[in-house]
PLY file of the C-alpha trace (Angstrom):
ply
format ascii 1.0
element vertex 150
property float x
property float y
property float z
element edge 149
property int vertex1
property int vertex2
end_header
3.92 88.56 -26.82
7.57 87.34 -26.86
7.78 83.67 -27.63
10.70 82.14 -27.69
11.81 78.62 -28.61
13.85 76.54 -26.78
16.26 74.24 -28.73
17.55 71.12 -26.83
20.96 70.73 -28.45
22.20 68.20 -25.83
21.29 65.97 -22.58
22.54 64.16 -20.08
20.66 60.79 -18.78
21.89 59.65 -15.81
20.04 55.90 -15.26
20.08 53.59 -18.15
17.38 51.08 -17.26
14.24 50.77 -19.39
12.92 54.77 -18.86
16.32 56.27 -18.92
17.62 54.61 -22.36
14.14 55.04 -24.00
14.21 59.03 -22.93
17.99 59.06 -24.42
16.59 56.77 -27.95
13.55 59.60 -28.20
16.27 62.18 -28.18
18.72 60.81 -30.28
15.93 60.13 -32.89
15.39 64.18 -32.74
18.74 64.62 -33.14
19.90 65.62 -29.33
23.38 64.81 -28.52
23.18 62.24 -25.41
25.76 61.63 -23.22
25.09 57.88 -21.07
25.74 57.86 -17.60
24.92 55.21 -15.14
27.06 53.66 -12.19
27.25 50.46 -13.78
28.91 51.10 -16.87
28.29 48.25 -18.76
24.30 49.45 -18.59
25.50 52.72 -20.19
27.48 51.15 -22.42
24.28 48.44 -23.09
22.13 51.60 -23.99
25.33 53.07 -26.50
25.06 49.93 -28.25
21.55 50.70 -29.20
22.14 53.82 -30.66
20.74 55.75 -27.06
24.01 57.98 -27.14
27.29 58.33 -26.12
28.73 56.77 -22.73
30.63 58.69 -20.23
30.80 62.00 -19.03
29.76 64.99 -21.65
32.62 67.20 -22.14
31.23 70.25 -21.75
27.84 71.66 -19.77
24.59 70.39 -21.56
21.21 71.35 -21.99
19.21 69.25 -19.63
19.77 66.35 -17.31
17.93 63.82 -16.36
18.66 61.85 -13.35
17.85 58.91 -11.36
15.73 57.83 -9.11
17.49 58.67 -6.37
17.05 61.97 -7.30
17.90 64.60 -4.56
21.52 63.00 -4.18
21.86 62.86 -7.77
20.52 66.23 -8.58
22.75 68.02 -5.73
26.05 66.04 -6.85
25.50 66.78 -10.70
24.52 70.45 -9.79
27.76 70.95 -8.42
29.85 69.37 -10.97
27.83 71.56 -13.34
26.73 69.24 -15.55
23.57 70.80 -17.39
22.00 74.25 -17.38
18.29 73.07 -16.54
17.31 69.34 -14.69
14.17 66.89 -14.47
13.61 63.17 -13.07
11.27 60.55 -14.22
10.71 59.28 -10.79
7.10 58.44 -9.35
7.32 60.06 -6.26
8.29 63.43 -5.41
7.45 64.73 -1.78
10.29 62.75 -0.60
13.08 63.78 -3.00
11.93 67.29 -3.14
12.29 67.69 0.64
15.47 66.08 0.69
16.29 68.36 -2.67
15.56 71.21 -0.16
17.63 69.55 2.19
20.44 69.18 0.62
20.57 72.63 -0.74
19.93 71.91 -4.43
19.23 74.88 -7.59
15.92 74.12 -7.64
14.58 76.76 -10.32
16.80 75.02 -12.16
14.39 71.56 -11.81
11.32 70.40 -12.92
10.10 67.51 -11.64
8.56 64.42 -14.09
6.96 61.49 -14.45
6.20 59.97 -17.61
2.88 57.44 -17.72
4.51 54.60 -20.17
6.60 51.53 -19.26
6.85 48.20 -20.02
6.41 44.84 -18.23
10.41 44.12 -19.19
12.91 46.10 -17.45
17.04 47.61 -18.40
18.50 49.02 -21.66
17.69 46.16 -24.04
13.86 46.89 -23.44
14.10 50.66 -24.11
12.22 51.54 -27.01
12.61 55.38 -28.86
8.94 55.59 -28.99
7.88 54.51 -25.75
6.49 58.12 -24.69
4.47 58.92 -27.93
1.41 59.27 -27.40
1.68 59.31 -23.78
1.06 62.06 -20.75
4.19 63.28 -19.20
3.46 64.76 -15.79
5.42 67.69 -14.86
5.82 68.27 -11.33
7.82 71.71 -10.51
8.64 72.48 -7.17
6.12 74.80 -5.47
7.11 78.61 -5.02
8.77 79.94 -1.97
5.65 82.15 -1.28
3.40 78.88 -2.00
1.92 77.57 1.49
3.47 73.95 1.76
0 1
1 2
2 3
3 4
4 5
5 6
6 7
7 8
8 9
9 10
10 11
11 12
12 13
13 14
14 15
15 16
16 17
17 18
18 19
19 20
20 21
21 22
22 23
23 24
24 25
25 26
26 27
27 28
28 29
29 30
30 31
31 32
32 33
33 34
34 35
35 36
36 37
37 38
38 39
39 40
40 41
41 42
42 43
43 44
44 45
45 46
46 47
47 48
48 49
49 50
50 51
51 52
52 53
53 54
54 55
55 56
56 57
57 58
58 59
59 60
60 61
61 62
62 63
63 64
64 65
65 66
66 67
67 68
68 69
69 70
70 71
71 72
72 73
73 74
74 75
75 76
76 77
77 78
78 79
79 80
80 81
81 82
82 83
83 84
84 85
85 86
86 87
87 88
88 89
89 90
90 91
91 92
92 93
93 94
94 95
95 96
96 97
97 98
98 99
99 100
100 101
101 102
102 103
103 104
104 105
105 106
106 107
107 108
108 109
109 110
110 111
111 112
112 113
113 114
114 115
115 116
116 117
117 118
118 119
119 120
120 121
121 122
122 123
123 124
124 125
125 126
126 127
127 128
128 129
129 130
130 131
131 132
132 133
133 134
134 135
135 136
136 137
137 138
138 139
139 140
140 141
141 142
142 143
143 144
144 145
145 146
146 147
147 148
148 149
């Protein structure tokens, strides 16, 4: 059997509240290049601060995005700027956003859908924590198969 590894070399987290910066710590502390992006800038830059990455725009395709939750808009408009080769969410619902993913036209073999099942009572950047996940389930949700019955 042919395994073959898959090396995450770079992201892209697009959300910087609690979830978003503590994905972007966990990478950083396995050495993934993250790139900060968030529509309020000073959260992005908030999440920098902490070691989470690097604000702003990577500037060059990465490996894997992870957007907000407003997730089909987001995932259509980064999939058209090209802004990673493979995509996945943290939201906690999906029926919605993958309908409207459908919608909208988005790459979807190029998404996975996810949830992870850790938070914290405190919310934004400054409550992130790099080892939030560990330890925890992290639902993967992809979307079903065209020849899948809905």
């Amino acid at each position: 059997m042919d395994r073959r590894e898959t090396v995450l070399r770079s992201a892209a987290v697009v959300g910087t509240g609690l979830i978003g910066t503590s994905v972007a710590l966990g990478l950083r502390a396995r050495g993934v290049t993250t790139h900060l992006l968030d529509r309020d800038p000073e959260a992005a830059r908030t999440a920098a601060s902490l070691g989470a990455g690097i604000a702003g725009a990577p500037p060059a395709r990465v490996d894997l995005a992870v957007p907000p939750s407003a997730t089909a808009t987001a995932l259509h408009s980064w999939q058209r700027k090209g802004l990673a080769e493979s995509y996945t969410d943290v939201a906690s619902v999906k029926s919605r956003p993958q309908a409207d993913m459908t919608r909208l036209g988005c790459d979807l073999p190029r998404f996975v859908g996810g949830h992870p099942m850790a938070g914290r009572e405190y919310s934004g950047p400054l409550a992130a924590q790099a080892d939030l996940f560990h330890g925890r389930t992290w639902v993967l949700t992809p979307p079903p198969s065209p020849a899948t019955p809905p």
